[in-house]
FIGU-986114 format. One record per residue: x, y, z of N, C-alpha, C in turn. Coordinates in Angstrom, 2 decimals. Each point is the difference from the previous one (the first is absolute). Layout:
<recs>
       nx       ny       nz      cax      cay      caz       cx       cy       cz
        X        Y        Z        X        Y        Z        X        Y        Z
...
</recs>
This chain:
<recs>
       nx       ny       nz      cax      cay      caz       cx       cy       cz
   -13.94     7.78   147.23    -1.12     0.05    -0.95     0.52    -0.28    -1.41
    -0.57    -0.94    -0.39     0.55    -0.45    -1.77    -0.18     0.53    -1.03
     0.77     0.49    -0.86    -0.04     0.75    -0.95    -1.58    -0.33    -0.89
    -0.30     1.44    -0.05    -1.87    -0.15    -0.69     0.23     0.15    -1.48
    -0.98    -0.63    -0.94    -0.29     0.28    -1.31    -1.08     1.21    -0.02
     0.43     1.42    -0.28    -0.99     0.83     0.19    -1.04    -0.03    -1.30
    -1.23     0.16    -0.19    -0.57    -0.13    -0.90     0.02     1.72    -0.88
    -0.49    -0.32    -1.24     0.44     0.82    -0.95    -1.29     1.40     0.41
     0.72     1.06    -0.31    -0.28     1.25     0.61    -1.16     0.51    -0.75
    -0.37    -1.04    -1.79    -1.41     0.46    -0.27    -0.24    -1.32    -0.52
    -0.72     0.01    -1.00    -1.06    -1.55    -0.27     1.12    -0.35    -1.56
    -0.16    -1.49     0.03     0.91    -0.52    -1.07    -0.22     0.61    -1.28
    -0.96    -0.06    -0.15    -0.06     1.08    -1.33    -0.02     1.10    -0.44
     0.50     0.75     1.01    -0.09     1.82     0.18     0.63     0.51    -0.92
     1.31    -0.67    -0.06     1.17     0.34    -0.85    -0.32     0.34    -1.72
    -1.22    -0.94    -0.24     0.23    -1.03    -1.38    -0.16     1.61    -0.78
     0.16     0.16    -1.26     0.53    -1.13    -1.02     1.64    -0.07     0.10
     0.71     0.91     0.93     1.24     0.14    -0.20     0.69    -1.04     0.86
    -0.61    -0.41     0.83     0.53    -1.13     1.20    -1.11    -1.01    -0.01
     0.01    -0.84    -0.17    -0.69    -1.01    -0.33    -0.64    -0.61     1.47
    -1.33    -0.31    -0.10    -0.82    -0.93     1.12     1.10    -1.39     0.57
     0.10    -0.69    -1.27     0.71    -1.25    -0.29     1.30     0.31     0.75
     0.81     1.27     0.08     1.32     0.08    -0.19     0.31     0.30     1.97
    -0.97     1.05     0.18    -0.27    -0.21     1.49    -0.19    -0.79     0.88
    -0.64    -1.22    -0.93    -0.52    -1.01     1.03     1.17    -1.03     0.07
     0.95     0.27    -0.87     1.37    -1.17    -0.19     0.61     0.70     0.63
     0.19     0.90     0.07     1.43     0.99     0.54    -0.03     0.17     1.32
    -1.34     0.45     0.82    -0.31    -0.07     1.02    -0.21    -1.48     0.97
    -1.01    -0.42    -0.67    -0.32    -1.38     0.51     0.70    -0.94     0.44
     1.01     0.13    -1.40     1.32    -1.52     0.15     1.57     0.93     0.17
     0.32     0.76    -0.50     1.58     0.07    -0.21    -0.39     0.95     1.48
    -0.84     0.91     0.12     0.99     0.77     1.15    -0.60    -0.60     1.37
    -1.56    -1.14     0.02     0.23    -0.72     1.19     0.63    -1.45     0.30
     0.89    -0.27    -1.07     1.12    -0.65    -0.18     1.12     0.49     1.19
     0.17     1.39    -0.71     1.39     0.88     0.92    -0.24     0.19     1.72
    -1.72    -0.07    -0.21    -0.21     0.41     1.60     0.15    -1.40     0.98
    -0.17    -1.00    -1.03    -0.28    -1.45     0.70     1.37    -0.59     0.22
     0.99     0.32    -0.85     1.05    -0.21     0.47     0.85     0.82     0.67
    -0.35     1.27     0.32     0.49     0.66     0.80    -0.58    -0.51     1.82
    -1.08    -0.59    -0.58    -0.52    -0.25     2.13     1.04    -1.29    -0.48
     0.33    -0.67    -0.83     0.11    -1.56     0.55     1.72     0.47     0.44
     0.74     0.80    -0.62     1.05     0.53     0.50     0.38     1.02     1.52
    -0.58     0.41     0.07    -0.10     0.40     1.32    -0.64    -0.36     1.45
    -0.79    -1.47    -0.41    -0.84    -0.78     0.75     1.38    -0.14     1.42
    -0.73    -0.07     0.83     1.18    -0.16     1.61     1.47     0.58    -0.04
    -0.31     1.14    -0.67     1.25     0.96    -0.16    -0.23     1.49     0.66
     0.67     0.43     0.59     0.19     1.06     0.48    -0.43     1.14    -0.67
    -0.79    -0.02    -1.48    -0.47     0.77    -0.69    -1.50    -0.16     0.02
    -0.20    -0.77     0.50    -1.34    -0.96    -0.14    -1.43     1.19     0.39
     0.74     0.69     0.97    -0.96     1.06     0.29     0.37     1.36    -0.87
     0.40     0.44    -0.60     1.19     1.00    -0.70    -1.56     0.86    -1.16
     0.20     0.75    -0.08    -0.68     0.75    -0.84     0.95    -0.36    -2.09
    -1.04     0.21    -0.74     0.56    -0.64    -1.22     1.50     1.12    -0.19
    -0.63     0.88    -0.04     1.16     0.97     0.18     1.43    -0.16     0.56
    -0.15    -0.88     1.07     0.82    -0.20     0.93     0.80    -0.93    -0.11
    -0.77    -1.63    -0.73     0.36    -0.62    -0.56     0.88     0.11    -1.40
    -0.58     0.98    -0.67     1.25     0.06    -1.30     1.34     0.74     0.47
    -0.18     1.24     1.03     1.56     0.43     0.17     0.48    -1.20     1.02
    -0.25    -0.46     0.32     0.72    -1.09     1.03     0.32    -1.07    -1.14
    -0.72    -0.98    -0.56     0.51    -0.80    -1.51     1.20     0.60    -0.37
    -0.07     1.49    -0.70     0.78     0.72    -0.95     1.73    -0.16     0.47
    -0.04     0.08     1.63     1.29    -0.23     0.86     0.14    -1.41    -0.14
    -0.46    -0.97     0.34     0.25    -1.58    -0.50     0.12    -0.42    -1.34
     0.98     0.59    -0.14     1.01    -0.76    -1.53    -0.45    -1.26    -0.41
     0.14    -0.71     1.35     0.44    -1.48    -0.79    -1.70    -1.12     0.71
    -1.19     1.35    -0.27    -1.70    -0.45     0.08    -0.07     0.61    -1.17
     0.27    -0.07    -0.93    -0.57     0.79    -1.26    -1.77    -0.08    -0.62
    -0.29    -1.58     0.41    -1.31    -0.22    -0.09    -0.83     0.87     0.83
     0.37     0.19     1.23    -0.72     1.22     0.44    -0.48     0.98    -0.61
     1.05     0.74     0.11    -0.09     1.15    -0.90    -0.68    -0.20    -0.90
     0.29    -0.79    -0.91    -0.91     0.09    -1.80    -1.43     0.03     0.63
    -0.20    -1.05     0.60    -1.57     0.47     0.19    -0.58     0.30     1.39
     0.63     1.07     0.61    -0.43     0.57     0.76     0.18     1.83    -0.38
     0.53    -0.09    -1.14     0.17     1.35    -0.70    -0.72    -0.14    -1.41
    -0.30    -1.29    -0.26    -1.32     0.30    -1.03    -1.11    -0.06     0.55
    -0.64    -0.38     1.10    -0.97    -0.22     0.88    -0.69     1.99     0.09
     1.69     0.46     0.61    -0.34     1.37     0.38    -0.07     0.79    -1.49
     0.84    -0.13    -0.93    -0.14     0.93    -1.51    -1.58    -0.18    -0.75
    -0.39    -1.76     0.31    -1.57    -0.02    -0.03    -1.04     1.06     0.11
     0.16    -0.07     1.43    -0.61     0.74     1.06    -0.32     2.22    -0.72
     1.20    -0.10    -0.27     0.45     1.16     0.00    -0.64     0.35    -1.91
     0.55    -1.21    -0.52    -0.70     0.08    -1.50    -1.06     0.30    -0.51
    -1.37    -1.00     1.17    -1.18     0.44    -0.07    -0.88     1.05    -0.03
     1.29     1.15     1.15    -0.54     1.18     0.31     0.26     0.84    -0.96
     1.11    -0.42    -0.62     0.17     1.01    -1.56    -0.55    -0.29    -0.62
    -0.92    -0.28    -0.16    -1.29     0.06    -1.41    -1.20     0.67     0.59
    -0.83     0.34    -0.46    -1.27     0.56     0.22    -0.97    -0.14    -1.21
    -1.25     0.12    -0.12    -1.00    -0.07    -0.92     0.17     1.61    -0.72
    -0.20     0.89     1.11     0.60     1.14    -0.43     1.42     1.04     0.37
     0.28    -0.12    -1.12     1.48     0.46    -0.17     0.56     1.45     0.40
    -0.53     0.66    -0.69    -0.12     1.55     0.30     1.80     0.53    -0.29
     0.36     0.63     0.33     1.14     0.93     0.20     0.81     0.50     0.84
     1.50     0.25     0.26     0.60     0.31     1.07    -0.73     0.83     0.18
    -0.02     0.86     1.51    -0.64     1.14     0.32     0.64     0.30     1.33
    -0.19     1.57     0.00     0.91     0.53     1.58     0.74     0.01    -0.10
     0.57    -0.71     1.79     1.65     0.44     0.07     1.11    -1.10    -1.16
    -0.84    -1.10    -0.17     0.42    -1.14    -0.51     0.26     0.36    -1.80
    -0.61     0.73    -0.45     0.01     0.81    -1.38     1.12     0.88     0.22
     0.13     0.86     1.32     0.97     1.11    -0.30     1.40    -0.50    -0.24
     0.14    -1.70     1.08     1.13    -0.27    -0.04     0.15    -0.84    -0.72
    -1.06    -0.46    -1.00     0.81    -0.70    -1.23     0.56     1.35    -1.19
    -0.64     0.67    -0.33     0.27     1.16    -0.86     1.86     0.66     0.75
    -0.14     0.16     1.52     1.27     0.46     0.37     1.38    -1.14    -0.28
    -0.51    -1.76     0.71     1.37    -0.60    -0.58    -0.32    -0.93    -1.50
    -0.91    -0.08    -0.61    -0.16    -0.57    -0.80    -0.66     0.50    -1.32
     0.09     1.16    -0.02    -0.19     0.75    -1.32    -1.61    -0.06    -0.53
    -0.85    -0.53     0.76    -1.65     0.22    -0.01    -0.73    -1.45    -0.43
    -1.00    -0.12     0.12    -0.61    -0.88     0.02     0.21    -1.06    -1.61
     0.36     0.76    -1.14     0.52    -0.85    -1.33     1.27    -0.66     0.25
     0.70     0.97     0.87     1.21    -0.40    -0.23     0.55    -1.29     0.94
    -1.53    -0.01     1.18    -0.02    -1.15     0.66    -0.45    -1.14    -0.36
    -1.00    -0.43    -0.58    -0.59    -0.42    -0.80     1.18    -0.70    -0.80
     0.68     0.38    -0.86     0.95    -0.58    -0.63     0.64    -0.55     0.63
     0.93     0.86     0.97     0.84    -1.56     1.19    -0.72    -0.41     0.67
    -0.89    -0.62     0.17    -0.82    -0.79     0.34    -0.17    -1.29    -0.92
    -0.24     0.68    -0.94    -0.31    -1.02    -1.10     1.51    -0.75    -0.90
     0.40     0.63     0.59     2.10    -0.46    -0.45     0.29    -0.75     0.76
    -0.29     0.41     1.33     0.42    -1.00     0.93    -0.68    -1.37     0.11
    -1.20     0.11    -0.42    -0.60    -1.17    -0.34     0.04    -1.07    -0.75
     0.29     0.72    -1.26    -0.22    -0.71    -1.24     1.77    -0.61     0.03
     0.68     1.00     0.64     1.73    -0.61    -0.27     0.37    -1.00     0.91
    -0.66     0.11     1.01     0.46    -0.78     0.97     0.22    -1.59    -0.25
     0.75    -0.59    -0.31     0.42    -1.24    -0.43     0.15    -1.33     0.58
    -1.27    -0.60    -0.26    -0.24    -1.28     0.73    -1.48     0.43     0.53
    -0.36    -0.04     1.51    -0.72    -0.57     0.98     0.37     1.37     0.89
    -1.02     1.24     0.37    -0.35     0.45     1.26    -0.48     1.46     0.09
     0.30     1.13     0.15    -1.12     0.71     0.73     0.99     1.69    -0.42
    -1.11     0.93    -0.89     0.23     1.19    -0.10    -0.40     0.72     1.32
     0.34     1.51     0.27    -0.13     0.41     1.41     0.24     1.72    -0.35
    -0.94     0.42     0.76     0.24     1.35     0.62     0.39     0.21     1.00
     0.70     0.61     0.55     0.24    -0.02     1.40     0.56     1.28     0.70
    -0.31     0.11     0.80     0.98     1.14     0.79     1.02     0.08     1.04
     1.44     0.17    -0.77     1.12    -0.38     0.76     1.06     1.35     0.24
     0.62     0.14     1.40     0.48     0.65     0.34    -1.21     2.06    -0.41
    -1.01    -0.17     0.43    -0.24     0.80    -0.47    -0.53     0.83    -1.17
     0.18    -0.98    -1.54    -0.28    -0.01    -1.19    -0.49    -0.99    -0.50
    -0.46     0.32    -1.18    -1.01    -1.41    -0.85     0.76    -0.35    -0.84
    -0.13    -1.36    -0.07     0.98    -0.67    -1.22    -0.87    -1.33    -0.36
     0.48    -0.32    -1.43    -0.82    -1.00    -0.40     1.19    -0.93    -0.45
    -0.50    -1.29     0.33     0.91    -1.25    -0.14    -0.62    -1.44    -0.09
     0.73    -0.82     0.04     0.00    -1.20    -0.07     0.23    -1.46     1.21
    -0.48    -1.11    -0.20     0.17    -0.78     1.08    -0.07    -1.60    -0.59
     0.93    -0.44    -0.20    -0.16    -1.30    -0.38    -0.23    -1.16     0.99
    -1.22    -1.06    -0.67    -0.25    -1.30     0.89    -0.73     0.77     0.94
     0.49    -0.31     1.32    -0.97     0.64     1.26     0.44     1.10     0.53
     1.41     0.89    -0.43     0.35     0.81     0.66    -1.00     1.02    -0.04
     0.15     0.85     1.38    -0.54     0.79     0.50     0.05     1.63     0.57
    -0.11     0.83    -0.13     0.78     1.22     0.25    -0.30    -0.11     1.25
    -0.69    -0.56     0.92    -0.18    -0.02     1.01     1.39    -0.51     0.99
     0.76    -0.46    -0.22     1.38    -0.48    -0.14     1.59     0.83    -0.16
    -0.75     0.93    -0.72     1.00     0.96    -0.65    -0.31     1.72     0.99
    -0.84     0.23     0.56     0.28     0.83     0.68    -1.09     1.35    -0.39
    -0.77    -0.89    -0.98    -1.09     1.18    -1.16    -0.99    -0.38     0.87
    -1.16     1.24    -0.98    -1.60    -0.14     0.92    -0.50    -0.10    -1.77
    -0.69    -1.33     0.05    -0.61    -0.20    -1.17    -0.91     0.96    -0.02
    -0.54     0.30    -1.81    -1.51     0.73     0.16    -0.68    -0.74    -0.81
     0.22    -0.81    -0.92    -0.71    -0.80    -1.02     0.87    -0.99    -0.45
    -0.82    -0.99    -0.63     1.22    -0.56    -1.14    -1.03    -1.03    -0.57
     0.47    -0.80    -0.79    -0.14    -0.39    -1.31     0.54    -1.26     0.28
    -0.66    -1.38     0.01     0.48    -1.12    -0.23     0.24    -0.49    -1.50
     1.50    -0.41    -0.16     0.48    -0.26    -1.49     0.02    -1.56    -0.29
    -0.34    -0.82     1.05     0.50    -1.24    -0.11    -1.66    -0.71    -0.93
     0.33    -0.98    -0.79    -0.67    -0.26    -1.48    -1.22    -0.19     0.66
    -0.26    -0.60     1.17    -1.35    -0.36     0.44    -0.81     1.30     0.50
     0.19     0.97    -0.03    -0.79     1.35     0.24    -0.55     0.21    -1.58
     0.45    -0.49    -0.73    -0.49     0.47    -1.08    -0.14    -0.65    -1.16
     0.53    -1.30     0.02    -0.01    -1.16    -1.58    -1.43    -0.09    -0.41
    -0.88    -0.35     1.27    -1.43    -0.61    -0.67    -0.50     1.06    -0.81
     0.23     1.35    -0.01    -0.52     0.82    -0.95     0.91     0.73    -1.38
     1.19     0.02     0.95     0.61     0.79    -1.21     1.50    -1.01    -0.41
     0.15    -1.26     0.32     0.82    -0.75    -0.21     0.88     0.36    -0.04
     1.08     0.05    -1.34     1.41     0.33     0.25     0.16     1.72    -0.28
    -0.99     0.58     0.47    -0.03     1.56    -0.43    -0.30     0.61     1.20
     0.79     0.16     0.28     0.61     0.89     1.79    -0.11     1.59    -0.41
     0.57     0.22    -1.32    -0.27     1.66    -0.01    -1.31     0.57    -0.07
    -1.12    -0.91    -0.56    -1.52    -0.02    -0.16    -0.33    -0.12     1.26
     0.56    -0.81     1.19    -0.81    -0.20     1.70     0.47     1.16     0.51
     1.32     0.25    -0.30     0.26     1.36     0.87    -0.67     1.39    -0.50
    -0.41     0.32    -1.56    -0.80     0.67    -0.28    -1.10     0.21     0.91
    -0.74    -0.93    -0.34    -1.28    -0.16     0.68    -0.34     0.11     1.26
     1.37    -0.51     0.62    -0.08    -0.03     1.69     0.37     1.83     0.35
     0.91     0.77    -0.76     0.06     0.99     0.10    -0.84     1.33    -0.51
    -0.59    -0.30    -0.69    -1.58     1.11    -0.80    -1.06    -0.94     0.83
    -0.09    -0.94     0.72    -1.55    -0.51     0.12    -0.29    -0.03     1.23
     1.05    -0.92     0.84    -0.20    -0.49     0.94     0.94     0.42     1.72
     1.23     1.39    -0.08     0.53    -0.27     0.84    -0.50     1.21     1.07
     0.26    -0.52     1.32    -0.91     0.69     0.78     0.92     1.00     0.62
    -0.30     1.48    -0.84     0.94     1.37     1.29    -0.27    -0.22     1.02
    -1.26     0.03     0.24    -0.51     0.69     1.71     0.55    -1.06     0.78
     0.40    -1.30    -0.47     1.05    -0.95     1.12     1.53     0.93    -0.33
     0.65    -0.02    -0.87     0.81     0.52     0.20     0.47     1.05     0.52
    -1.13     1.18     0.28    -0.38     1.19     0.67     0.06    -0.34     1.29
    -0.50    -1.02     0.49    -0.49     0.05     1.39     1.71    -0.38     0.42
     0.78    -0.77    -0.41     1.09    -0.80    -0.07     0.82     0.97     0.01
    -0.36     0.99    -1.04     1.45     0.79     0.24    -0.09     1.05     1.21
    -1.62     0.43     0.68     0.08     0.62     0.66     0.50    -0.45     1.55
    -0.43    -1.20    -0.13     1.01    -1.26     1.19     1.21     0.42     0.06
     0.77    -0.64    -1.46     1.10     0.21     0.39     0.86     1.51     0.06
    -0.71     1.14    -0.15     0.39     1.06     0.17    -0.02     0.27     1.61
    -1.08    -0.70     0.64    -0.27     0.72     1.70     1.07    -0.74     0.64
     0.64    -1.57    -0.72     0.43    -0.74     0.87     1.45     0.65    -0.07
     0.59     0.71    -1.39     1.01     0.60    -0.21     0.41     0.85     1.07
    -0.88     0.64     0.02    -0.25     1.43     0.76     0.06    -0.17     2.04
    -0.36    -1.21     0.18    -0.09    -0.29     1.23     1.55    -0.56     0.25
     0.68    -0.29    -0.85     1.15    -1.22     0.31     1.41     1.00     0.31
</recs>
């Protein structure tokens, strides 16, 4: 089954004024069904061909010397995963997902800030991240297409840094998109549901 372009989780203009109609319909439309279109034309009569997207980026990630894979079969999936971190409404950590940012990350300001560090510093082209690894939350970084999915983490959110998530509105002002994307637009209750995933899957393994 060939890798799908999933459509966007609310209406192009849900976002606005902080995410732009215009900016959705480029970002979505062309760059990330770009990644999906060359991800089927790469795996076309390949042994991946049936492979879940998932499946496809840790299998890429082991082929060194397919690098095209990977790039866009791990921006295909960070897409995917991007969309779900936004919401119309934003709201607040809450629950178990509040207790354990306050326990490894010093509370919801203090997250907030590495979040927004990791974003704004990240140098070049790719992707801020929450995640939960070995047990604890940590916030980091991912350049180009890398993926924590790769690294052994359970994403909970993240933040696309690369210029086309954000030029048509806020041009060369990345600390203004990540503002905005962080007071306006980013969605707990995905990251909630995410971390409660990867807590059961912890727990089972």
């Amino acid at each position: 089954m060939a890798v799908q372009l999933p459509n966007l989780p609310y209406a192009y203009d849900a976002l606005a004024p902080h995410i732009s109609k215009s900016t959705l319909e480029f970002h979505h439309d062309k760059h990330h069904k770009a990644y999906v279109d060359k991800t089927n034309e790469l795996i076309a009569n390949t042994e991946l061909a049936d492979k879940s997207l998932e499946e496809i980026v840790k299998a890429a990630a082991r082929q060194k010397d397919k690098p095209a894979l990977f790039n866009n079969a791990a921006q295909a999936w960070n897409h995917n995963f991007f969309w779900q971190s936004m919401s119309p409404r934003s709201g607040k950590p809450s629950g178990a997902l509040a207790d354990q940012i306050q326990k490894d990350l010093g509370g919801q300001d203090a997250l907030i800030t590495a979040l927004k560090n990791a974003a704004v510093t990240q140098f070049g082209s790719g992707w801020a991240w929450l995640c939960l690894a070995n047990g604890k939350l940590e916030v980091g970084s991912t350049s180009n297409a890398d993926t924590p999915l790769v690294h052994g983490k359970a994403p909970l959110i993240t933040i696309d840094v690369w210029e086309h998530a954000y030029y048509l509105d806020y041009q060369n002002r990345r600390p203004d998109y990540v503002t905005a994307f962080l007071q306006n637009v980013i969605n707990w209750d995905f990251a909630a549901s995410n971390f409660e995933k990867a807590r059961h899957q912890r727990a089972a393994e």
